[in-house]
C-alpha positions, 0 to 999 in steps of 0.5 A: 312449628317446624324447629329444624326448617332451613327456611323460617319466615315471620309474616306480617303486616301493618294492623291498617293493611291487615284490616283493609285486606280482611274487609276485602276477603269478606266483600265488605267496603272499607268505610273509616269506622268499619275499618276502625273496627276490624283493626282493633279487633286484629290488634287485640288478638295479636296481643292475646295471642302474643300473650298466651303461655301455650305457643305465644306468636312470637317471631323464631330467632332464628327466623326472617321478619317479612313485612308485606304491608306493601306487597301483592299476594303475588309479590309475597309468593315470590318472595318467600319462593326467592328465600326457599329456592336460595336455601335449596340449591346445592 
């Protein structure tokens, strides 16, 4: 998105985490075949989108892969604030 940023970061995160935290954003309780469910579907779309010839998700070269599958929301921000500081001090 932003060719010449001095900070790149990639965020990800395990298909199962990502499943468990969208059944919370919905209020839905994670049951074994709901969650099923909710991950193959986040699954399928990261390959769509992976696959796209127009803007494809793919981590930059030049970008560094975060993976927050154990992380809080918290622990993300402060992450990401870490690397963005450290690119920014003179």
């Amino acid at each position: 998105v932003f060719p010449d940023a001095e900070v790149k970061l990639f965020l990800d995160a395990d298909p199962a985490e990502r499943a468990k935290r969208r059944m919370g954003q919905s209020g839905q309780v994670e049951t074994g075949a709901d969650a099923d469910r909710v991950r193959a579907g986040l699954e399928a779309r990261d390959a769509q989108d992976r696959g796209r010839k127009v803007a494809p998700l793919v981590q930059a070269p030049d970008a560094e892969r975060l993976d927050t599958s154990q992380m809080t929301l918290r622990e993300v921000f402060d992450a990401v604030w870490v690397r963005v500081r450290s690119a920014i001090r003179p």
